[in-house]
C-alpha positions in Angstrom: 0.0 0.0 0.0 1.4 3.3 -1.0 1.2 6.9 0.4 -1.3 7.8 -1.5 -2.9 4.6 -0.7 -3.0 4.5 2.7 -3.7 7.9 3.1 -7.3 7.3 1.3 -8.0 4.1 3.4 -7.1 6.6 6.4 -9.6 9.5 5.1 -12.5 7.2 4.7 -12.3 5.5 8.2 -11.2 8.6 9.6 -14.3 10.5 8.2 -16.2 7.4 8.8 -15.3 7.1 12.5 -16.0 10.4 12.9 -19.3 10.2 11.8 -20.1 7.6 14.1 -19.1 9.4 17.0 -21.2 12.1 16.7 -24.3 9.9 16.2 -23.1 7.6 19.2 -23.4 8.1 23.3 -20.4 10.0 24.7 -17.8 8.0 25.8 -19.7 4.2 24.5 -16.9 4.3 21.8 -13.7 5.3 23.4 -12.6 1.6 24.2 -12.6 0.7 20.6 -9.5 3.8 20.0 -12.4 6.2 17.6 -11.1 9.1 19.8 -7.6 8.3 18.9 -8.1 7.5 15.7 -10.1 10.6 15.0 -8.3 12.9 17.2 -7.7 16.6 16.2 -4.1 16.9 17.5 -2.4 15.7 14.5 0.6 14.2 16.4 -2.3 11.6 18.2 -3.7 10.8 15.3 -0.3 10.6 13.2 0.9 7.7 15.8 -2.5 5.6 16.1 -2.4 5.2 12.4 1.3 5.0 11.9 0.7 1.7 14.4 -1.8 0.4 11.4 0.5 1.3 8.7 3.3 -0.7 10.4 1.2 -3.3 10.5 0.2 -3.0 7.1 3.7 -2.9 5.9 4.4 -6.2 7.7 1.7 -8.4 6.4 2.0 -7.1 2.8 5.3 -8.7 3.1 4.0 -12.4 3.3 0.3 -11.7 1.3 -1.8 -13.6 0.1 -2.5 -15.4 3.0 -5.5 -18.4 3.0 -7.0 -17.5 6.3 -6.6 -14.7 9.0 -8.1 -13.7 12.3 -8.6 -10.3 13.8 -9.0 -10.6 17.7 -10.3 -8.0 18.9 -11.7 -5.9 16.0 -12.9 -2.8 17.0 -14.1 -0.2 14.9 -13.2 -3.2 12.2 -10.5 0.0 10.9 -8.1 -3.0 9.8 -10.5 -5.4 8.1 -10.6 -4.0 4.5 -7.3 -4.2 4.1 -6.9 -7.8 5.4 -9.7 -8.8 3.2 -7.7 -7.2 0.3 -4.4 -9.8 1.4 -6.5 -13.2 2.7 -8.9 -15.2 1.5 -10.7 -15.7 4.1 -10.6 -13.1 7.4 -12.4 -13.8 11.1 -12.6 -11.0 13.0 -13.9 -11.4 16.9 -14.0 -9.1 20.0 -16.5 -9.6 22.9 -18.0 -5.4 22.4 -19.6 -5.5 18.7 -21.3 -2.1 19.1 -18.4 -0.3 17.5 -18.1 -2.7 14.9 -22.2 -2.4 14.1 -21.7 1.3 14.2 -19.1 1.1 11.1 -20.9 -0.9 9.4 -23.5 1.9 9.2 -21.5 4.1 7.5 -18.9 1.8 5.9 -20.0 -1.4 3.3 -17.0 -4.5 4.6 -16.3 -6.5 1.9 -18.0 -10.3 1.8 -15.1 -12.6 3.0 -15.3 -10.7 6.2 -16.4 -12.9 9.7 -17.4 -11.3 12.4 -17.9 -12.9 16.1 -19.1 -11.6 19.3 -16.5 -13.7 21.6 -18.9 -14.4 24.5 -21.4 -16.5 21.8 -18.6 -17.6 19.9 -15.4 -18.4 21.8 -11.2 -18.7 20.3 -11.8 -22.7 21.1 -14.5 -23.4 18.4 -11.7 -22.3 15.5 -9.7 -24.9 14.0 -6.1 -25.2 15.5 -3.5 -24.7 13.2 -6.0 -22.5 10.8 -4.4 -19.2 10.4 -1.5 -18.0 8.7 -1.8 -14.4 10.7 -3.7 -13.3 14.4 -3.7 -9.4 14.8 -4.4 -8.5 18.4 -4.0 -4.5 18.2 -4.1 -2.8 21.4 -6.3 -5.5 22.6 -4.3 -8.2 25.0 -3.5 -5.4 27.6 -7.4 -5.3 28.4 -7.8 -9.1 28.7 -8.1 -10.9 32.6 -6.9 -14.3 31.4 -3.3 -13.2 29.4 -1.8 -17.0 30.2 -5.3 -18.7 28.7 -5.6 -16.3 25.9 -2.0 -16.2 24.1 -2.2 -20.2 24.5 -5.3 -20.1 22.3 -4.4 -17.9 20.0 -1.1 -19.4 19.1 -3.2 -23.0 19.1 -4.7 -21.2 16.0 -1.8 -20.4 13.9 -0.3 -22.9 11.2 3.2 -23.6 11.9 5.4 -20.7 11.3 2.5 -18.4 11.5 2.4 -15.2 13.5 0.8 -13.3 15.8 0.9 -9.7 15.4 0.9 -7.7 18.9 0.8 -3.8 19.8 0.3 -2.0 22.6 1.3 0.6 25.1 4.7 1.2 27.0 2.8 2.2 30.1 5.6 4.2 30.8 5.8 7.8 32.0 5.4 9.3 28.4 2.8 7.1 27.7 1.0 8.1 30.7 1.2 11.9 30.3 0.0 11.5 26.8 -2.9 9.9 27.7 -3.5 12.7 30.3 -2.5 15.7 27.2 -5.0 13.8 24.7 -8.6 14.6 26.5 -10.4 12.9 29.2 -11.6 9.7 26.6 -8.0 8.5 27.7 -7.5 8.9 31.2 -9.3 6.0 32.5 -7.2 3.3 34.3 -9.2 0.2 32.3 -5.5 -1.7 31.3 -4.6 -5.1 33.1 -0.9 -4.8 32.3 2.0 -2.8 29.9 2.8 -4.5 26.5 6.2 -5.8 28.3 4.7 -8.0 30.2 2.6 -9.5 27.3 5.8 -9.5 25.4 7.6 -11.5 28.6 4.8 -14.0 28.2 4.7 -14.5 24.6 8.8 -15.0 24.4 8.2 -18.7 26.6 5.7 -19.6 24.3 7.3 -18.8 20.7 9.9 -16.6 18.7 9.4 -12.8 19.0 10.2 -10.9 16.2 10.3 -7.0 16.6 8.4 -4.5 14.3 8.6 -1.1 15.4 8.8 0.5 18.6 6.6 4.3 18.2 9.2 5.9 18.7 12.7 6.3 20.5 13.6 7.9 22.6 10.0 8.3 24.3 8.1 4.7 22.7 4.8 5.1 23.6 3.6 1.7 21.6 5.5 -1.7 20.9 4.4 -3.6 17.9 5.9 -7.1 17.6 5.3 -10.8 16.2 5.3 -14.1 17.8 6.6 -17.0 15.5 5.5 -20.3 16.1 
């Protein structure tokens, strides 16, 4: 995907997102990042897409791909695009209000799945199915880390990989949170992408991506190899 590429996708979810928010409840939405990703300050905005594009970047690499999962989808701001490289693409989360509020302004392509996690749970997917997980800014929310890397790394073929970002929790982080508006301030994270990373490296190979950005990272993005 090119600049001029990305920068469309970007305008229409960002428009899109933006649209939703005003029609939406204050604050139902703020979980699922449409603050971030709509945010005025341009640096805010700059960094919650450049996490996306990094993303992008890395899958393009290895595309097509049969079959791939989104855990914890969101807005669903990553699923066109993963339709675009794989056959196939599951997307799940256990809140599918953002996701139906997209899809009100936004048409996904067929070969799109979505799940609401609580009906339809990581253990009734094949193991060994995927070629690709993304878990975006997701794992530091979950209670069971230990439970939930095991089954999603049950899910990937061998030599398949499991995409992970989140925040540093460190001091930058946390004053940015604070500097970005009130949507972020809430203390609703289990744990700091180092530990997920600590927990992922005794399970399978971690690759680095990107860390956004030295000398104050404020996000980690990273595979796990199995």
């Amino acid at each position: 995907m090119n600049n001029a590429e990305f920068n469309a996708y970007k305008s229409k979810f960002r428009a899109a997102i933006r649209k939703a928010l005003s029609e939406s409840e204050s604050g139902r939405l703020d979980e699922a990042a449409f603050p971030a990703y709509s945010h005025p300050n341009p640096f805010i905005n700059w960094l919650f897409w450049q996490r996306l594009r990094k993303t992008m970047e890395t899958m393009e690499r290895g595309a097509p791909y049969q079959r791939v999962l989104d855990f914890g989808c969101g807005s669903g701001v990553l699923l066109p695009f993963l339709s675009g490289i794989a056959d196939n693409v599951i997307a799940v989360d256990v809140d599918l209000i953002p996701f139906e509020r997209m899809k009100a302004q936004i048409d996904f392509p067929s070969n799109i799945e979505v799940h609401d996690t609580r009906s339809f749970p990581l253990d009734q997917l094949p193991a060994a199915a995927f070629d690709i997980i993304t878990a975006l800014d997701v794992l530091e929310h979950v209670e069971d880390l230990s439970g939930t890397l095991t089954s999603l790394l049950r899910l990937l073929k061998p030599g398949g990989r499991l995409i992970v970002s989140g925040p540093t929790e460190n001091v930058f982080y946390k004053l940015g949170r604070r500097v970005a508006g009130r949507e972020y301030t809430g203390n609703y994270h289990e744990r700091g992408i180092a530990e997920i990373k600590h927990q992922l490296a005794s399970l399978a190979r971690i690759e680095q991506i990107a860390l956004l950005y030295w000398p104050m990272p404020l996000f980690n993005l990273f595979a796990a190899i199995v």
